[in-house]
C-alpha positions, 0 to 999 in steps of 0.5 A: 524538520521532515522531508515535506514540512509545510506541505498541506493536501486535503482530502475527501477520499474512501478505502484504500487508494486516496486515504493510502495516497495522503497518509504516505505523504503524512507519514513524511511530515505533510499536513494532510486534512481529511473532510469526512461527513458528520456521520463518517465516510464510506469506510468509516466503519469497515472491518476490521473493527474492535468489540465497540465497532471502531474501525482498525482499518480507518485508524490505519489508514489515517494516520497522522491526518487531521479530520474535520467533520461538516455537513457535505450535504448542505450548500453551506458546508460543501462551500466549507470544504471547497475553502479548505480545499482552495485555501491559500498558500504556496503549499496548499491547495492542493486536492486528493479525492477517489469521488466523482470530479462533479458538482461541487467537486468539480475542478473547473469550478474548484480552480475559479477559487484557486486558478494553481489548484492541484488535483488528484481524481482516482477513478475506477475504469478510465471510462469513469465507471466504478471498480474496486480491487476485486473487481480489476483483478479478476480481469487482469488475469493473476488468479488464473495463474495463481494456484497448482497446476491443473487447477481450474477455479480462479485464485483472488489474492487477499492483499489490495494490490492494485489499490495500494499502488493506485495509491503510491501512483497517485503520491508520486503523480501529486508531487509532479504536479506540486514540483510543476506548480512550483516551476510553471505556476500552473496547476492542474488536475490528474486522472488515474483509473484504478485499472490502467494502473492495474494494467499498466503494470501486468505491461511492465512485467511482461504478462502482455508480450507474453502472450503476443510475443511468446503466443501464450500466457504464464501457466500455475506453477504452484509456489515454484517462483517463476523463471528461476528456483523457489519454493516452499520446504516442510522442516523436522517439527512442521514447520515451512518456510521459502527459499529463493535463488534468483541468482547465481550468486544465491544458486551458489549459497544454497547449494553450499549450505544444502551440501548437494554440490555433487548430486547438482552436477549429475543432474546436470551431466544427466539432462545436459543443463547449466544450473548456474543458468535461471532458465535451467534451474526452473525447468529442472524445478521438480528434480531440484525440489527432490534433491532439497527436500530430504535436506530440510526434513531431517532439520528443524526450521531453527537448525535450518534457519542458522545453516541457511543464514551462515552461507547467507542463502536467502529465506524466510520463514511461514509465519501468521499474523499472530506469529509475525506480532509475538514473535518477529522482533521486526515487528516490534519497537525494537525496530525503528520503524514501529511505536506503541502508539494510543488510538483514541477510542481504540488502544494501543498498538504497534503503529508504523512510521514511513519506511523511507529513511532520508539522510537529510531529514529526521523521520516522522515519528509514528502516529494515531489516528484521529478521532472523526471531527478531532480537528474541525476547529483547529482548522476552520480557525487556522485554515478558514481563520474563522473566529470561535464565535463564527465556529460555534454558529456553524457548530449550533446549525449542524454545519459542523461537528467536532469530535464526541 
């Protein structure tokens, strides 16, 4: 039995933070609904797509997750969704949505259908107005520490960042409020702005008492890795790979494996600095740079890659997507954490489980996503405990819609 068996959360959510929120807990072995229009959300069809328009990322996003397909437009099919979402059960109702907690979405009138209802409503800015990734991280400050010194254009990032921990902030806040349900009886619902997620950390890893404290903000210091030595190295055959020593113990690996022990304590004697120290080694970066990278140009990133490993140093190589899926076996089902998995309408492909092992409990295997309305009977006849008659009347009126 999987670590959250029985556990049922439903969802009306779009792009990444919701969907990324219920698929975690999917991934761990919960029964997640995902109620979508007939037509399909906001993000149904959002790039990357194959040759016939499915959407890669709406498969990968919903794994695991059952998907029912109704009218949302209508009174009659919005009052279906608010019984899935309300249904009964110790380990059901509970509500996972990235729209406006209004209307029939509204949790004071959701919780007179279910007064323990628990609720997750993501927002944009905590004010309510809407945000995405792009738009929060532009003011939060990375791009204008990200990139070469002297530079002056911002520098976006390409990961969501800020939306995938809005998401796992909002997984670890549902299973606080199910554990407080469970204790007190009692639910209720949480708010989390995508923002003062996106803040709350920039908080936690010192940007803002940088400023306040020190009277000044983090400049652009390249691929150097700030506080400490890091940085990326060209090999024999053009190949580049990254370096990190963080610690005296990984400090003492590199320079072990790179034999510059003796020009290191010259640099030292020289500039009257302790290398074993993060502090010294990032202000002495450029020298140290000078030092390593004679050392990797005469070696090709394979005769680096065994050296480094064998003093146990810490690196990694610069790959692409393309080079990371034919290439890196942990990539691949010789990892546990990946199946070849058939999406429906879309092909295989290498599919990833949770990344979390529990000693206690067998891992979720990998899953598919599913086909828009795949479940739509299933659960109005296991959740709603509808008769097929009174299915196949909602089917006919257009309320709702299985898959095609």
């Amino acid at each position: 039995m999987s670590i959250l068996s029985g556990l049922q959360i439903t969802e009306c959510a779009a792009f990444i933070a919701g969907p990324f929120a219920t698929m975690s807990l999917a991934e761990l072995g919960a029964s997640v609904i995902r109620i979508d229009p007939l037509e399909g959300g906001l993000d149904y069809h959002r790039w990357p797509v194959t040759d016939s328009g499915r959407s890669l990322y709406w498969a990968g996003l919903n794994k695991g997750k059952k998907s029912v397909s109704i009218d949302i437009r209508s009174a009659e099919g919005r009052e279906l969704a608010q019984a899935i979402i309300t249904a009964p059960g110790p380990d059901a109702g509970i509500f996972v949505s990235n729209f406006p907690a209004a209307g029939w979405l509204d949790f004071a009138g959701l919780k007179k259908l279910r007064e323990d209802l628990i609720m997750v409503n993501i927002v944009g800015n905590r004010d309510g107005s809407t945000a995405l990734d792009y738009t929060v991280n532009c003011a939060i400050g990375f791009p204008l520490v990200t990139g070469t010194p002297g530079e002056t254009l911002p520098v976006n990032h390409v990961l969501p960042a800020w939306d995938l921990i809005c998401g796992m902030t909002a997984a670890t806040g549902l299973l606080a409020a199910e554990r407080h349900r469970r204790l007190h009886k009692a639910g209720q619902i949480l708010k989390i702005a995508l923002s003062d997620v996106a803040l709350a950390i920039v908080g936690d890893l010192g940007f803002i008492s940088e400023v306040q404290i020190n009277g000044h903000a983090r400049e652009r210091h390249g691929n150097h890795i700030y506080g400490a030595f890091g940085h990326d190295f060209i090999t024999k055959d053009g190949n580049r790979l990254m370096v990190a020593a963080v610690s005296a113990g990984q400090w003492k690996a590199l320079c072990k494996a790179t034999g510059i022990g003796g020009a290191i304590r010259a640099l030292e004697q020289a500039q009257a600095i302790d290398l074993t120290r993060d502090a010294d080694r990032f202000g002495a970066r450029e020298a140290i740079l000078e030092l390593l990278a004679p050392w990797f140009a005469e070696l090709t990133l394979a005769e680096a890659g065994r050296r480094l490993d064998a003093d146990r140093v810490c690196w990694g190589p610069y790959q692409s997507f393309e080079q990371l899926v034919q290439q890196d076996a942990r990539c691949s089902t010789a990892s546990a954490l990946f199946a070849e998995i058939d999406h429906p309408g879309i092909g295989t492909t290498l599919t990833p489980r949770s990344p979390i092992d529990f000693s206690a409990c067998a891992a979720v295997p990998p899953q598919a996503g599913p086909v828009l309305g795949q479940h739509t009977e299933e659960v109005l006849a296991g959740v709603l405990k509808l008769s097929s008659g009174q299915i196949a009347d909602l089917h006919d009126r257009g309320v709702v819609a299985s898959a095609r």
